[in-house]
C-alpha positions in Angstrom: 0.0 0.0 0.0 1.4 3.4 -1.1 1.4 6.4 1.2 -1.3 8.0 -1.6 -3.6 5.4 -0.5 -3.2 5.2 2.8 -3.7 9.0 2.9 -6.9 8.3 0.4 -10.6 8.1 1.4 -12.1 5.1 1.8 -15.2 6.4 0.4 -14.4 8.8 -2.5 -17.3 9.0 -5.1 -15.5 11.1 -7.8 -13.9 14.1 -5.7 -10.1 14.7 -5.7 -8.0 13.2 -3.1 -6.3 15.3 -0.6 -2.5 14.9 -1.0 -0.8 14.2 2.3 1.4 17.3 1.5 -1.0 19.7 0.9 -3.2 18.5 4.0 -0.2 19.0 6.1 0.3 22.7 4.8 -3.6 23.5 4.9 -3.7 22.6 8.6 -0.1 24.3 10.0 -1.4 27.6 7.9 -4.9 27.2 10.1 -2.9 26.6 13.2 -0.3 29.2 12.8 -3.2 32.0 11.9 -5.0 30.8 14.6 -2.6 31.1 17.4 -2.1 34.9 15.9 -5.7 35.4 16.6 -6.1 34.4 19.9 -3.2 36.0 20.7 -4.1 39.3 19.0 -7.7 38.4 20.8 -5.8 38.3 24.7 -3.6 41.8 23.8 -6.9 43.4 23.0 -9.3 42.3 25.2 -10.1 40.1 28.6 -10.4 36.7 28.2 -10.2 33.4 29.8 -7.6 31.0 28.4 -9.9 28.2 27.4 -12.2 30.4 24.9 -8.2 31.3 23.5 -7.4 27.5 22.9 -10.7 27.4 21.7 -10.3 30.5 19.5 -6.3 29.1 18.5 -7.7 25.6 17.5 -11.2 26.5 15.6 -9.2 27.5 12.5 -7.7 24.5 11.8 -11.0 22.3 12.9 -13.1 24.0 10.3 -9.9 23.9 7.7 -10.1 19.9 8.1 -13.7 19.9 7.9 -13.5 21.8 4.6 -10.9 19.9 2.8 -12.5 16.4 3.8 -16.0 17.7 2.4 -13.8 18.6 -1.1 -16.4 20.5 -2.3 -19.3 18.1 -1.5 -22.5 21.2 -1.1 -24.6 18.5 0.9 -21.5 17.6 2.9 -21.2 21.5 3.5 -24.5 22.6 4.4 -24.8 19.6 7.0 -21.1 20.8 8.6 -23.1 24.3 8.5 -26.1 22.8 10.3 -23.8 20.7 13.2 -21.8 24.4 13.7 -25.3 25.7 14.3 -26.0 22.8 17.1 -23.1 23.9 19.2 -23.9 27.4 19.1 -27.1 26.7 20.1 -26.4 24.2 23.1 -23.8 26.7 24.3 -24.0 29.7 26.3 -24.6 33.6 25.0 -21.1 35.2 24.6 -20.4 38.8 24.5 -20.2 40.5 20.8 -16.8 40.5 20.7 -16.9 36.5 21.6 -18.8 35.7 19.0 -16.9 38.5 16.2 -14.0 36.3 17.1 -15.6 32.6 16.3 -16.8 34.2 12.9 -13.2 35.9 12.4 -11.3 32.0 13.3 -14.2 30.3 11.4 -13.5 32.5 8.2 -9.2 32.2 8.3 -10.3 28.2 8.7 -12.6 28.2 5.8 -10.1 29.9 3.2 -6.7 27.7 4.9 -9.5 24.9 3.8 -10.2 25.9 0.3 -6.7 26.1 -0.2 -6.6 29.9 -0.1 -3.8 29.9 2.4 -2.1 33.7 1.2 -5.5 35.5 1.1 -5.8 33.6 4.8 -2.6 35.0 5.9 -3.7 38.7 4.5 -7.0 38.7 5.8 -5.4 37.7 9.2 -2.8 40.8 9.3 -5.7 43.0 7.8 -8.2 42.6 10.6 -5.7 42.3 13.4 -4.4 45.9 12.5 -8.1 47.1 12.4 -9.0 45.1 15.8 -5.5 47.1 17.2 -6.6 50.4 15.3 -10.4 49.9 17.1 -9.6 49.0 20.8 -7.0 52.4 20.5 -10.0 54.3 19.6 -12.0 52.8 22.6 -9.5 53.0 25.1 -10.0 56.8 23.7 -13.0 57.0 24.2 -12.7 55.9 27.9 -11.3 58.9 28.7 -14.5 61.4 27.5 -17.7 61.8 29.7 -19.5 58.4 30.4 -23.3 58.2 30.0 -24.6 55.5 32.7 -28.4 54.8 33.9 -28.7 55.5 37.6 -31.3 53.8 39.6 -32.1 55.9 43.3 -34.6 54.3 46.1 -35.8 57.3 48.1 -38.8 56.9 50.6 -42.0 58.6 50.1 -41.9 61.6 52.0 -39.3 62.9 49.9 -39.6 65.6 47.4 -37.7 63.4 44.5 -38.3 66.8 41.9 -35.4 68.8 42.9 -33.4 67.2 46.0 -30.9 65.8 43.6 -30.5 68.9 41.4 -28.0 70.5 43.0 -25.6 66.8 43.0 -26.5 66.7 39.9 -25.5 69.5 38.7 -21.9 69.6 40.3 -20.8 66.0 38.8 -23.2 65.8 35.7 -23.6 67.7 32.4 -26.6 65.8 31.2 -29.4 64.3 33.8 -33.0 63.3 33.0 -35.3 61.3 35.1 -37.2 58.9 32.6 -39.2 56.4 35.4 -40.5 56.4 38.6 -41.5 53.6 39.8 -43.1 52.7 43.4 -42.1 49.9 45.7 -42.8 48.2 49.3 -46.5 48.8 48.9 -45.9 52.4 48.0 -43.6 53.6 50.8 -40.4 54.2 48.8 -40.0 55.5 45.2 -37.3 54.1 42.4 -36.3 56.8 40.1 -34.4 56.0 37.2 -32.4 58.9 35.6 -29.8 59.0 32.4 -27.2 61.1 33.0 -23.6 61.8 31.6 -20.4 62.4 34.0 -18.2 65.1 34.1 -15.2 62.9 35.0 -15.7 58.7 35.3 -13.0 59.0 37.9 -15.2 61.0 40.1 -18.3 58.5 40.2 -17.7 57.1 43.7 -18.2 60.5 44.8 -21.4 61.1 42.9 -22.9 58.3 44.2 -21.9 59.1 47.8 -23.3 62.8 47.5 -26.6 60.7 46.4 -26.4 58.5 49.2 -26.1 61.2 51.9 -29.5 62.9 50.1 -31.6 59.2 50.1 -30.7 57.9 53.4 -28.7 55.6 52.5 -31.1 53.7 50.5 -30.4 51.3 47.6 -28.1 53.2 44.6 -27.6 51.6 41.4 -25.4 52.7 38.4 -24.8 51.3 34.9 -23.9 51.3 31.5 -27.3 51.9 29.4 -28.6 48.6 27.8 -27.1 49.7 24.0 -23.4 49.8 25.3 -24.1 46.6 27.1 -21.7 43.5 25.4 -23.7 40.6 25.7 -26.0 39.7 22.7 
């Protein structure tokens, strides 16, 4: 038995073989481009180390899927379909998560077709733009923040204007858009978007709330748009 046909399918119905060779080159492309992913992916954001083996290793998974369908458009659409099971059966990830599966799943399928230059450019492409993005972020860290802020008050306060002043010293933009009432009516839940003068100095806004509330329960978030999680 030649190495050609041990390498060969045992069930080929008029596709090409795979040559041993190019197999071997298909799969070290996939698992070179995808270690530079998950690296680029930990240098750029938080992450734990098994979605970075996962995110290292899907490149070269979906390359070998690719080459041993060879083609085969029923082959592919039920790959498609199985890929659609495990996202399904697997927890939400944040937007970034899931960018990154589509990103690996893309280098895999051109190292698969054989495409293993435009694989390697399409890499280097988006990991400059990924670099070029998070600078731009980190950027924007820096400017006023808008956040939601949730306030408990009880019910003999006057929630109109007792927070105007606080909010005037540490916020350039406040609106009150729900009130809400709680404990059978004896305290009130106020919801307010505002924008920050300074993120650093929102420990100190929420204190100047607290002294104003008694104390009472003080929330304070990013608004549901700027939320990551799908």
């Amino acid at each position: 038995m030649t190495l050609a046909n041990l390498f060969g399918s045992v069930a080929q119905s008029g596709t090409a073989a795979i040559t041993p060779t190019a197999f071997l080159l298909c799969l070290g492309t996939a698992l070179v481009l995808g270690a530079v992913l998950a690296l680029l992916y930990r240098l750029t954001n938080r992450t734990t180390r098994s979605f970075a083996v996962t995110l290292a290793l899907l490149p070269s998974v979906v390359c070998v899927v690719i080459l041993l369908v060879n083609g085969n458009l029923g082959a592919g659409v039920a790959v498609a379909g199985a890929f659609s099971l495990v996202r399904f059966r697997s927890a939400p990830g944040t937007a970034r998560e899931i960018g990154a599966i589509f990103l690996a799943m893309a280098t895999g399928l051109a190292c698969g077709m054989g495409y293993l230059a435009y694989a390697a450019l399409f890499t280097v492409i988006i990991g400059i733009v990924q670099f070029v993005y998070e600078q731009l972020a980190r950027r924007d860290a820096d400017r006023p923040c808008d956040k939601i802020v949730r306030i408990t008050i009880p019910e003999e306060l006057d929630y109109g204007s007792v927070f105007d002043d606080v909010f005037t010293e540490y916020t350039t933009v406040h609106r009150l858009i729900k009130v809400k009432t709680t404990h059978l009516g004896s305290l009130f839940r106020l919801t307010y978007t505002v924008t920050l003068r300074n993120a650093a100095q929102e420990k100190a806004f929420l204190d100047a709330l607290r002294c104003r509330n008694g104390n009472l329960e003080i929330s304070c978030s990013l608004p549901e748009t700027e939320i990551e999680a799908l």
